[in-house]
C-alpha positions in Angstrom: -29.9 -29.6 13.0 -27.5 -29.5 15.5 -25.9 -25.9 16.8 -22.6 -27.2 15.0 -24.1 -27.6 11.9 -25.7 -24.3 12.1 -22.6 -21.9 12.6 -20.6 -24.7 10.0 -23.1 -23.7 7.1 -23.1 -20.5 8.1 -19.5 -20.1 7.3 -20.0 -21.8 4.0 -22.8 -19.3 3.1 -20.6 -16.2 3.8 -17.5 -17.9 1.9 -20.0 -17.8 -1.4 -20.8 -14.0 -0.7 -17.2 -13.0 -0.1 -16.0 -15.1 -3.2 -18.8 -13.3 -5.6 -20.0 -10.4 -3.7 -16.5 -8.7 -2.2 -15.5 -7.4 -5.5 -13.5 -10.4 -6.4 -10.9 -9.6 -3.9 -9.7 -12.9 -4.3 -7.8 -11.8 -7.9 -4.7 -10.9 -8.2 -5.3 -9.5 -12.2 -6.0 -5.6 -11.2 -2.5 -4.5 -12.6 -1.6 -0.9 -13.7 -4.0 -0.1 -15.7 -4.0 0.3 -19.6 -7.0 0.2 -21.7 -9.0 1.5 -18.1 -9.1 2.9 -14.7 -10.2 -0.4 -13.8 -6.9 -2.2 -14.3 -8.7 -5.2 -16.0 -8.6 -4.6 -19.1 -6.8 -7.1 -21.6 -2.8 -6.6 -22.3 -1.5 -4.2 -24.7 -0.5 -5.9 -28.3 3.2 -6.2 -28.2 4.8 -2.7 -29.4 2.0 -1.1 -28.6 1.4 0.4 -25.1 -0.8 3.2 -24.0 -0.6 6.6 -25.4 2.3 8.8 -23.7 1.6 12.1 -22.6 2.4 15.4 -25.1 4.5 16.7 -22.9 5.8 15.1 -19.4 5.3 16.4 -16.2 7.1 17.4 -13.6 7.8 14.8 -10.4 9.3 15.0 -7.5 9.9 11.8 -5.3 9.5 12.3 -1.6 11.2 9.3 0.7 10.4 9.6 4.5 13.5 7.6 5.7 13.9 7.0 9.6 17.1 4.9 10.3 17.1 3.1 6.8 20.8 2.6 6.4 19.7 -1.0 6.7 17.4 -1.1 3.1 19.0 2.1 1.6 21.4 0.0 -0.6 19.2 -2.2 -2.3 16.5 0.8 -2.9 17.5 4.2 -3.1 19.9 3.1 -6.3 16.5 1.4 -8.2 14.9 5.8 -7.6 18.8 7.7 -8.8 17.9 4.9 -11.8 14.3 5.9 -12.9 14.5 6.1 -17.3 11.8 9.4 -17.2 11.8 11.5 -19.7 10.6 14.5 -18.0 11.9 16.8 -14.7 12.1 14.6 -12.1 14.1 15.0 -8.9 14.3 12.3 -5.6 13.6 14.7 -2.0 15.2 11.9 0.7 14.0 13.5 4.3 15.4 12.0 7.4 13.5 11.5 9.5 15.8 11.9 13.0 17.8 8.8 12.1 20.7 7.9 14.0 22.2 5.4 12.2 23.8 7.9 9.6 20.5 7.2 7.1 20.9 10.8 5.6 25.1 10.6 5.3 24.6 7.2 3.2 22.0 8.6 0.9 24.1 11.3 -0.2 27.3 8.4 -0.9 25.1 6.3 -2.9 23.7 9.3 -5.0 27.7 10.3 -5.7 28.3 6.7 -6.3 25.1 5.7 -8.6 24.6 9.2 -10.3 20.9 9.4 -12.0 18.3 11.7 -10.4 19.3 14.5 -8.3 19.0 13.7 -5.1 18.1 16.5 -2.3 18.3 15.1 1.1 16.6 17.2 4.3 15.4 16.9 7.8 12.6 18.3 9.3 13.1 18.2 12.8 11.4 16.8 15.7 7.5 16.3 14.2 5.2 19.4 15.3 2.2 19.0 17.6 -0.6 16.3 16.2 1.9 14.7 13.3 2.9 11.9 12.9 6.9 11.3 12.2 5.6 10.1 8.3 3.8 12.6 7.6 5.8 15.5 9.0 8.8 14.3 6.5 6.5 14.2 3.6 5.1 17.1 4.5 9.0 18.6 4.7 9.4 17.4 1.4 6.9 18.4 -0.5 7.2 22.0 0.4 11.0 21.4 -0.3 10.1 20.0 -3.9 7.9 22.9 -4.7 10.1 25.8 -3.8 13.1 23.4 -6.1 11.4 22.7 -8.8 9.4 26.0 -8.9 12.8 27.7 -8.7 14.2 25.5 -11.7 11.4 26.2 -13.8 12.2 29.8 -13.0 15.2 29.8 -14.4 13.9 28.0 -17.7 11.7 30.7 -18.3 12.1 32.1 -22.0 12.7 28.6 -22.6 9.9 27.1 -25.1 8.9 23.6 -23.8 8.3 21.2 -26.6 6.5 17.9 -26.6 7.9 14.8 -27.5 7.8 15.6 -31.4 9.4 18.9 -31.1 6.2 21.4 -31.2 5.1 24.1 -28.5 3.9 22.6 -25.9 0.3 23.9 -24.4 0.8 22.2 -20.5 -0.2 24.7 -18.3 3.0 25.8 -15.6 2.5 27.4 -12.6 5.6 27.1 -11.1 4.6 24.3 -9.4 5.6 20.4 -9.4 2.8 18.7 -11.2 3.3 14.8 -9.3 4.5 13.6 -6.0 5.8 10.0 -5.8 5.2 8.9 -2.6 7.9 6.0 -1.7 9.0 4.4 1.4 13.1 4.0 2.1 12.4 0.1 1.8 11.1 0.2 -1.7 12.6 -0.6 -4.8 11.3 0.6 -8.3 12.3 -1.2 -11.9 13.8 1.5 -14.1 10.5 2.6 -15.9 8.6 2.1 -12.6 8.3 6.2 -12.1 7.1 6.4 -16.2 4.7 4.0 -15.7 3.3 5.6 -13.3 2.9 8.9 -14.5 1.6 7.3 -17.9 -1.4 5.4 -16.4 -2.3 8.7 -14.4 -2.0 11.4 -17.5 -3.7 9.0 -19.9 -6.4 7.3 -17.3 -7.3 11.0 -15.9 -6.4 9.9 -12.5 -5.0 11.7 -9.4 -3.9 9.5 -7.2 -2.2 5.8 -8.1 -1.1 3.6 -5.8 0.8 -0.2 -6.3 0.8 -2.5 -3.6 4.5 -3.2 -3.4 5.7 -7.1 -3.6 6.8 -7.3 -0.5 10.0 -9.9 0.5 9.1 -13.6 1.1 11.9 -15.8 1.7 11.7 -17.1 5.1 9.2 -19.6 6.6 7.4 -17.1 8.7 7.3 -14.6 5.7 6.1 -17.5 3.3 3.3 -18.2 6.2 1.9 -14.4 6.8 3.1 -12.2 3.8 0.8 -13.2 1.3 -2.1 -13.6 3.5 -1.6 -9.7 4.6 -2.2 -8.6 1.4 -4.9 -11.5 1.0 -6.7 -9.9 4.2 -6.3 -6.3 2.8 -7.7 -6.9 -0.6 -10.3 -8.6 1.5 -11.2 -5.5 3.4 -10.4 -3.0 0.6 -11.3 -4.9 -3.0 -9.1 -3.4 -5.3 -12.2 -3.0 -8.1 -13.9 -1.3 -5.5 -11.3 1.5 -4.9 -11.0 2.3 -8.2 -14.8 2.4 -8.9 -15.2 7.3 -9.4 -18.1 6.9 -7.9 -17.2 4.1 -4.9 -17.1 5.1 -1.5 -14.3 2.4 -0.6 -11.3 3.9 -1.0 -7.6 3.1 0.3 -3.8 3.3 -0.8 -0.6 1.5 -0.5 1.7 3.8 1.1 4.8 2.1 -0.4 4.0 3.6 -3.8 1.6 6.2 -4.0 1.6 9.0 -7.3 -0.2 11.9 -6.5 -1.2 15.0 -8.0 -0.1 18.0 -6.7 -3.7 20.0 -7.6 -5.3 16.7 -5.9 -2.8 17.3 -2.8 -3.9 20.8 -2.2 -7.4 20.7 -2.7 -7.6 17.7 -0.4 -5.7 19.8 2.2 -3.2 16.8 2.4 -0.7 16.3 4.5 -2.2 19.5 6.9 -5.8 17.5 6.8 -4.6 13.8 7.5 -1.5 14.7 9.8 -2.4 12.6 12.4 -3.2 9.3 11.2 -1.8 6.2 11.9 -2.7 4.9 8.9 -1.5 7.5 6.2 -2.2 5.4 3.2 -6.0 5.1 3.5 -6.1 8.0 4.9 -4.6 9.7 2.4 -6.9 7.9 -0.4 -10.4 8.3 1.2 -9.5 12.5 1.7 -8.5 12.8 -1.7 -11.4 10.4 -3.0 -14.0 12.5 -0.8 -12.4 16.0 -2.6 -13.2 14.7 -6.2 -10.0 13.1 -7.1 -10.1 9.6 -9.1 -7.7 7.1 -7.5 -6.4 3.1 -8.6 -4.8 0.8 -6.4 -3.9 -2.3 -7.6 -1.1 -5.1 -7.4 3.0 -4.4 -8.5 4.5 -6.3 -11.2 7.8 -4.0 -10.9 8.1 -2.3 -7.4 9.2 -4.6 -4.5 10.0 -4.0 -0.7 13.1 -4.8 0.2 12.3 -4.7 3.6 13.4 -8.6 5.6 10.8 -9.7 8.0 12.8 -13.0 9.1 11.1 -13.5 12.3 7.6 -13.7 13.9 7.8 -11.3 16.2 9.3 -8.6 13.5 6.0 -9.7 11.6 4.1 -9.7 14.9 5.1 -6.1 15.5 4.4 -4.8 11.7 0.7 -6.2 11.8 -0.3 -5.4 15.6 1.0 -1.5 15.7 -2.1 -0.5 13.6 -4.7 -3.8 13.7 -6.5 -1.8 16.7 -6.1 1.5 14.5 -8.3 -0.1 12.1 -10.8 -1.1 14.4 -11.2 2.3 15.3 -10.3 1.6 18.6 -14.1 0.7 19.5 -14.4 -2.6 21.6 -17.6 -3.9 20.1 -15.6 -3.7 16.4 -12.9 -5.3 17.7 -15.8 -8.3 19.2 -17.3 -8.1 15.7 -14.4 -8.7 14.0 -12.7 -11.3 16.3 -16.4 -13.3 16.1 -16.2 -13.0 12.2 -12.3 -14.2 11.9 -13.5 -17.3 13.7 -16.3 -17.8 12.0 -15.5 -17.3 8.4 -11.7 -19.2 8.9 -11.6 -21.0 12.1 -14.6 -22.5 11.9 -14.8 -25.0 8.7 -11.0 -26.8 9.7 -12.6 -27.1 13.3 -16.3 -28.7 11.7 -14.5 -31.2 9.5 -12.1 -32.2 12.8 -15.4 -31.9 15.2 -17.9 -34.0 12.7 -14.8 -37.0 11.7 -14.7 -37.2 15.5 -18.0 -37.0 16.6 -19.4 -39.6 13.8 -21.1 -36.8 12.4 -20.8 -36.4 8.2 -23.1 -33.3 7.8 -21.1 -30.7 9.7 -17.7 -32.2 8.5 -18.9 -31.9 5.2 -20.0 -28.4 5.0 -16.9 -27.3 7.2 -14.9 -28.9 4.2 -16.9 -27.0 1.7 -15.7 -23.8 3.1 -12.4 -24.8 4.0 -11.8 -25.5 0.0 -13.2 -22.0 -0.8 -11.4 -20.5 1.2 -8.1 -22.6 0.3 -8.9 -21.8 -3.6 -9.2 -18.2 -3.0 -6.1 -17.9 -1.6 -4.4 -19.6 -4.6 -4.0 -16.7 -7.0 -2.2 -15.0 -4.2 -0.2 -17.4 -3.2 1.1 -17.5 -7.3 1.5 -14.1 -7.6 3.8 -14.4 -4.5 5.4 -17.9 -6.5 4.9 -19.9 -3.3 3.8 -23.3 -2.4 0.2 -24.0 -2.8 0.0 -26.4 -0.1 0.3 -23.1 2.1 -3.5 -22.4 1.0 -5.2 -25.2 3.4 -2.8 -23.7 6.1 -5.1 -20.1 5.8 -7.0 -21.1 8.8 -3.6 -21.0 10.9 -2.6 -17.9 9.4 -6.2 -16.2 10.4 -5.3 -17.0 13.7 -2.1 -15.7 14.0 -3.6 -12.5 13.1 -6.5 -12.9 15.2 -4.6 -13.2 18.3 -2.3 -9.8 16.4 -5.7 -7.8 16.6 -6.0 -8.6 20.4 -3.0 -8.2 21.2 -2.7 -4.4 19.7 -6.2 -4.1 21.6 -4.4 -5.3 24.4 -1.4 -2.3 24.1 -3.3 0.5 23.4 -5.2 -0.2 26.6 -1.9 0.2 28.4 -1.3 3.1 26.3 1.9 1.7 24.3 -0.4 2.8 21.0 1.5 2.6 18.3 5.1 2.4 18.1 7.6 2.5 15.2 11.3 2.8 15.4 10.8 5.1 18.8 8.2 6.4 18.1 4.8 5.9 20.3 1.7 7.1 19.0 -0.8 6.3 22.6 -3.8 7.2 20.9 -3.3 7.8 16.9 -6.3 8.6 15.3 -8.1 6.1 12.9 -8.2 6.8 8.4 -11.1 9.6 8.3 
């Protein structure tokens, strides 16, 4: 057998253990769940959803916002909109925006009406935080001493449940969620319920939805869905939600979290200088003894427009080499495994039609149809094209060449950089 041959069956033989022994990454049915933690279960008969909780709790929605005038518009109206029936109230902290991000907030609140809306600022981030995470953690101590004061002022008040009797939920003076959202994303009017429904009745402190992001343009159609392809790939969604799992991650778009979880993970204090907040945040509160989901959106969208590579380039390449750990061999591991799991089969079929040679051409094509057939669900759930599934192989290398070239800029210590912001050497998820 010759050395082409080899390495072309040997990417055939890992496409059959990623399709059945990666936790089915490749499916796109882990919804919010509601028979299970598991998200699988089969859909509720109409009129009949899950059980609501006695008595609601308390939420408060914190939005890090950092020159969002842009997105505000399209998003902050879907949050002053939320249809929940208990004490909610929407914590907008800006984040040093200089594009009048917290002035337009406060116009769309008196325009829309809805939730009240609280908008702060933090200041310039303190020593080892990260921009993010210092506005979330300014808003969550300003949702604790709000709501804690409004429940103050109920007091002699008897909270009932949703048939009128006493209600037994313990209050401490405290807010019981936080809704995690970014300034980009938009939520259907019972997205916040929802939520809080599939945590209360699932016994889960954490619950994250990987927001739809936008896919309009050709560039967007090419590498949208294959980011969340890749990140399934790396963190399968069944695997997250597994109690006793070690894999653990988060979608930081939309993340519900108790606020018990919150403090006995030490979070934001414990993760507040990772890049990568979201699985950062989900492997410290997994690790405290906190039950988490992650799973796809049907009902929360990012409204964010990535219309061009380079905008794309930039959102992938500021944290590929935060991933990595910033350890060179990883980064050789993973370059050689890109290459060989997606570049190789398209280049065997081209190399064995050329060379005369049916064997490897054959095998190559063997993997290159797995691979185009696990992209598929994806590719519906995003309602694109499915002739974009054989072009996978191009999209691996676009983000290939990504990974290097965020290798490339943290050598030069450029790090990390967001809308000013440069993070030299931001520390990997614990």
């Amino acid at each position: 057998m010759s050395a082409l041959m080899w390495i072309a069956a040997g990417s055939l033989a890992a496409w059959l253990w990623l399709l059945l022994g990666q936790g089915f990454f490749w499916r796109t049915d882990v919804t919010l769940p509601r028979t299970g933690p598991d998200g699988s279960g089969p859909p509720e008969p109409d009129g009949f959803g899950p059980p609501e909780p006695a008595v609601w709790p308390s939420v408060a929605v914190v939005v890090p916002a950092r020159d969002e005038s842009a997105v505000l518009p399209a998003s902050l109206p879907s949050l002053l909109a939320q249809d929940y029936p208990g004490p909610a109230e929407i914590f907008l902290i800006d984040d040093g925006s200089t594009d009048g991000t917290g002035k337009l907030a406060r116009e769309l609140a008196d325009e829309h009406g809805g939730l009240p809306l609280t908008v702060g600022s933090p200041g310039e981030p303190g020593p080892g935080w990260t921009g993010k995470l210092w506005a979330v953690r300014h808003g969550m101590a300003l949702a604790t001493t709000r709501l804690a004061a409004d429940r103050g002022n109920a007091d002699g008040a008897d909270r009932k449940d949703a048939d009128g009797r006493d209600a037994d939920r313990k209050d401490d003076g405290g807010v019981d969620y936080l809704l995690l959202t970014d300034a980009d994303i938009a939520h259907e009017p019972d997205s916040l319920r929802e939520l809080v429904r599939a945590a209360e009745t699932n016994g889960l402190d954490l619950v994250s939805q990987m927001a739809r992001l936008r896919v309009v343009t050709y560039w967007e159609r090419l590498i949208v869905p294959a980011f969340v392809y890749f990140f399934a790939q790396l963190y399968p969604f069944r695997w997250v939600n597994r109690p006793r799992g070690r894999t653990a991650a988060a979608a930081g778009g939309c993340v519900l979290l108790r606020r018990e979880a919150a403090e006995r993970a030490g979070v934001p204090e414990s993760i507040r200088q990772a890049v990568i907040d979201d699985v950062a945040l989900a492997r410290t509160v997994k690790r405290s003894g906190g039950r988490i989901w992650l799973g796809l959106a049907d009902r929360v969208d990012s409204v964010r427009p990535y219309p061009r590579l380079g905008e794309l380039w930039r959102m992938v390449s500021r944290s590929a080499y935060t991933q990595l750990r910033h350890n060179p061999l990883l980064l050789l591991v993973t370059l050689a495994g890109l290459a060989v799991v997606y570049l190789v089969p398209p280049a065997a079929v081209v190399a064995g039609v050329l060379t005369g040679r049916p064997a490897p051409a054959a095998l190559g094509g063997a993997a290159w149809a797995l691979m185009a057939g696990s992209y598929i669900p994806m590719l519906r759930y995003y309602r694109q094209t499915l002739w974009l599934a054989p072009l996978l192989p191009l999209t691996a290398l676009l983000y290939l060449l990504m990974t290097v070239d965020s290798a490339v800029r943290h050598h030069l210590g450029q790090g990390a950089a967001w809308k000013g912001r440069t993070y030299a050497r931001p520390r990997a998820a614990p």
